[in-house]
C-alpha positions as CSV (number, residue, x, y, z in Angstrom):
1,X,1.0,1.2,-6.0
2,X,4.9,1.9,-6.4
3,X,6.0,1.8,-10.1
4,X,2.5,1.8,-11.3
5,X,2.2,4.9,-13.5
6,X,-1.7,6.4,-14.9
7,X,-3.0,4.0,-17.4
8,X,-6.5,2.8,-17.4
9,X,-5.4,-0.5,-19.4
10,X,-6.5,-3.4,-20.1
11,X,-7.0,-6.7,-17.9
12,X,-7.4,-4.3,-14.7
13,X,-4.0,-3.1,-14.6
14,X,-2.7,0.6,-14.6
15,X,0.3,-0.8,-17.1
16,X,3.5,1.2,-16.3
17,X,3.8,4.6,-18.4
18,X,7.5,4.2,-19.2
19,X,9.3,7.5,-20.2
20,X,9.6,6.3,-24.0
21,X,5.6,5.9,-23.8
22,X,5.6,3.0,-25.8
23,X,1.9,1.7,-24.8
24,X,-1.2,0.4,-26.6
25,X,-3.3,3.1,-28.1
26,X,-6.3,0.9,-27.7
27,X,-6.1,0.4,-24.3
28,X,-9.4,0.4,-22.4
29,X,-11.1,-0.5,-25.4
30,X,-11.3,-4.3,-25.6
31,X,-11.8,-7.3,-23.0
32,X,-10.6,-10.5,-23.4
33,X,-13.2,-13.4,-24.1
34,X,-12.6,-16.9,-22.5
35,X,-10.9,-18.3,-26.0
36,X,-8.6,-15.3,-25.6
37,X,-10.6,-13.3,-28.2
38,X,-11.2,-9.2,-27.8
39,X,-14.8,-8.0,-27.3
40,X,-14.8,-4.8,-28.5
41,X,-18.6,-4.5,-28.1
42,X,-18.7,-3.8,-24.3
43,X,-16.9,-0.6,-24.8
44,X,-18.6,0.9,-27.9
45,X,-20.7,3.9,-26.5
46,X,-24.5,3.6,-26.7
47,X,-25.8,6.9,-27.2
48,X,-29.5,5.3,-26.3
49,X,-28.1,4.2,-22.9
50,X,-26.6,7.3,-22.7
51,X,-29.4,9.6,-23.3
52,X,-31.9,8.1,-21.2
53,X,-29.5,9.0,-18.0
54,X,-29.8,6.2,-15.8
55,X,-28.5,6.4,-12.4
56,X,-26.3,3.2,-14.1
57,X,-25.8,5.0,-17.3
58,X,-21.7,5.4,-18.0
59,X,-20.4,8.5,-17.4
60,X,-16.6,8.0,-18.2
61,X,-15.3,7.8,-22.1
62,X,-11.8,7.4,-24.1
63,X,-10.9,10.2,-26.7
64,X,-9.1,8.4,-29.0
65,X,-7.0,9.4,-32.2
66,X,-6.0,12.8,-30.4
67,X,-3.3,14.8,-33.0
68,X,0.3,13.9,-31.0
69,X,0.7,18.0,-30.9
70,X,-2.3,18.6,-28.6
71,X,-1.5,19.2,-24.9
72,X,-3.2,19.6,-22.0
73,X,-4.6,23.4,-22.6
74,X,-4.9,22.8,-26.2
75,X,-7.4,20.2,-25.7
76,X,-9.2,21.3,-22.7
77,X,-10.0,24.6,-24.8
78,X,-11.8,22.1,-27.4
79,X,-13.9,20.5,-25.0
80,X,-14.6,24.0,-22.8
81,X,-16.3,25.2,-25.9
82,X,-19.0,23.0,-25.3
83,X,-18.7,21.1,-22.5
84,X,-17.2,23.5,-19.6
85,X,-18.6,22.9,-16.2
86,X,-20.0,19.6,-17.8
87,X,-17.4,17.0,-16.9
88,X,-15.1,16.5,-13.2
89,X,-12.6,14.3,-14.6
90,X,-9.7,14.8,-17.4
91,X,-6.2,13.2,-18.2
92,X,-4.4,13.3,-21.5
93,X,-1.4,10.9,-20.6
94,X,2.0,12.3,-21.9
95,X,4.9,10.8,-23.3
96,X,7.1,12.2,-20.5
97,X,10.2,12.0,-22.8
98,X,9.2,13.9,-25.9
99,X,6.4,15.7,-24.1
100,X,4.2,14.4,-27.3
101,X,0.5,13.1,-26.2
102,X,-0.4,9.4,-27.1
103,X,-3.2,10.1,-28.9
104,X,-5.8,9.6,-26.2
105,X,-7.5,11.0,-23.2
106,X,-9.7,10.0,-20.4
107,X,-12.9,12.2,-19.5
108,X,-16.0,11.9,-16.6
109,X,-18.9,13.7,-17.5
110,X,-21.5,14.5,-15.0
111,X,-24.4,13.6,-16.4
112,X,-24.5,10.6,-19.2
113,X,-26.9,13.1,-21.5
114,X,-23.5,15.3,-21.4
115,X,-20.8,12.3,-22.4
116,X,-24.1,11.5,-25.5
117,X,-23.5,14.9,-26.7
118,X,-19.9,15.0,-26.6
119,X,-20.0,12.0,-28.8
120,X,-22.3,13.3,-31.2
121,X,-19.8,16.4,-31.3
122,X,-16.7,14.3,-31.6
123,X,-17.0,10.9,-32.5
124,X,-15.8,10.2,-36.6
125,X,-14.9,14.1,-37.1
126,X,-11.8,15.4,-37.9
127,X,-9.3,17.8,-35.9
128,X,-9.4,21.1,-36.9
129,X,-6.0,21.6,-35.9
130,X,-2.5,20.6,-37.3
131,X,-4.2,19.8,-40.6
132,X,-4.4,16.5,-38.9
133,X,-6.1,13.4,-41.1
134,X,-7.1,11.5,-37.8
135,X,-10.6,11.2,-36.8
136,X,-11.2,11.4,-33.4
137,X,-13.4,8.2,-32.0
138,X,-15.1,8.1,-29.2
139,X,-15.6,4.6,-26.7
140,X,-16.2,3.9,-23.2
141,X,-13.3,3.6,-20.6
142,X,-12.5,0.1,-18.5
143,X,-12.7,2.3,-15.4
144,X,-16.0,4.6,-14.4
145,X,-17.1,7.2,-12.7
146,X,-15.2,9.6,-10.9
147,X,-14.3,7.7,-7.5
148,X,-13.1,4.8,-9.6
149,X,-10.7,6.4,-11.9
150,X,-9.6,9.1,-9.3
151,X,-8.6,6.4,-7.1
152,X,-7.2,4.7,-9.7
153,X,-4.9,7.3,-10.6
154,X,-4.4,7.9,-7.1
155,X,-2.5,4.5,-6.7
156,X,-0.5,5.5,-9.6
157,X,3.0,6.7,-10.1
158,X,3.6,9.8,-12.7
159,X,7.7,10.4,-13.1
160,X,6.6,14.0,-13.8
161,X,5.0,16.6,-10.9
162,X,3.7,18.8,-14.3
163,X,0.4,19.9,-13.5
164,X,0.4,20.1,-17.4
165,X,1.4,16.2,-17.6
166,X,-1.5,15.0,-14.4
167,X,-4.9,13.8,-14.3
168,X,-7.1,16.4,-13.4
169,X,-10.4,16.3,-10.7
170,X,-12.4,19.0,-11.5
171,X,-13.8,20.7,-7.7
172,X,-17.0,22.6,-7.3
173,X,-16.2,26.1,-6.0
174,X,-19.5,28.1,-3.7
175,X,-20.4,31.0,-4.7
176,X,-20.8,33.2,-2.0
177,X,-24.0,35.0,-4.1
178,X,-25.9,31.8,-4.0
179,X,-29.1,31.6,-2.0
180,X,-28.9,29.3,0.9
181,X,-31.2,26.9,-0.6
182,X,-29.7,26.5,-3.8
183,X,-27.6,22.9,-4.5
184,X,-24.2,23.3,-3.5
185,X,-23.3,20.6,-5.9
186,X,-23.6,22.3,-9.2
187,X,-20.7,22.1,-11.7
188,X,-20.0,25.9,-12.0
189,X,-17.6,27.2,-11.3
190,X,-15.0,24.7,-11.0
191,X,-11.2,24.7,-10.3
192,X,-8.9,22.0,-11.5
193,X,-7.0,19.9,-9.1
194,X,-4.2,17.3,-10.0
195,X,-4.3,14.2,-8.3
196,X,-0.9,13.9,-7.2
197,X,-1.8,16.4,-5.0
198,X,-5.1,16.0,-4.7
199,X,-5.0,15.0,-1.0
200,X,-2.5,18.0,0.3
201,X,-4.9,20.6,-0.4
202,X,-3.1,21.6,-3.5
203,X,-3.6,25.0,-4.9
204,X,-5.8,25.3,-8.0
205,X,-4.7,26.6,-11.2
């Protein structure tokens, strides 16, 4: 993966995330058809599917039309409201260069019923911040679930070691005041690892 940077884009590729950031904002959201047409269907989220939970159901969605201002904290604290504990995945790519976002973001839920509310939550409503006119929409990602896009990323090349600026995998944490016989796989509490480092042990923040 050298010179590859983190972009889930299209035609299978993670497209080079070049320090000017000049990429498609609608990437991940389209597939070619055979007469070189876009199918924008397949990426369209269906709340149905989504809410019925499936062990197939899709799990990983593109926030798109994110307010250029937002970082990394910023936007985390939007979804936490709601969502904390709920998702193991995040990455707002950054333009490295001018720091701005590019107006999307990457997020695995753990559940499918979880990414169907966050849709319903998000999808055609405005930011509240910024006094932004964009309307946040809401699709599938190209790449799902969290093995898939973690080792996607993982074959990536950022030009920033940021934590701010990373992917993030989101860990379960034991409590020590759980009962033996409780699931040691529950969301909560969580600490946030970024990927770079995500094989050295890092230290969470």
């Amino acid at each position: 993966g050298g010179g590859k940077s983190g972009r889930m884009g299209r035609g299978g590729h993670s497209d080079a995330r070049s320090p000017n950031g000049r990429s498609s904002r609608a990437e991940g959201n389209a597939t070619r058809n055979g007469d070189g047409s876009t199918n924008q269907s397949h990426f369209a989220f269906n709340v149905e599917e989504a809410q019925q939970g499936d062990k197939d159901a899709r799990t990983t969605i593109m926030v798109r039309n994110i307010p250029n201002k937002y970082n990394q904290e910023m936007l985390l604290r939007i979804i936490d409201n709601k969502f904390q504990g709920k998702y193991d995945f995040f990455y707002l790519p950054i333009d490295f260069k001018n720091r701005c976002n590019l107006g999307y973001a990457f997020v695995n839920f753990l559940r499918s019923e979880d990414a169907a509310d966050f849709y319903n939550e998000f999808h055609e409503h405005k930011w509240s911040s910024f006094n932004s006119k964009k309307v946040c929409q809401v699709t599938y990602a190209r790449v799902q679930g969290r093995k898939a896009v973690v080792q996607h990323f993982k074959d990536s090349k950022f030009p920033c070691d940021d934590i701010t600026c990373l992917p993030l995998v989101f860990e379960s944490v034991e409590d020590s005041t759980a009962n033996n016989d409780e699931s040691r796989t529950r969301s909560q509490p969580l600490r946030a690892v970024p990927i770079y480092a995500s094989a050295q042990n890092s230290s969470a923040i």
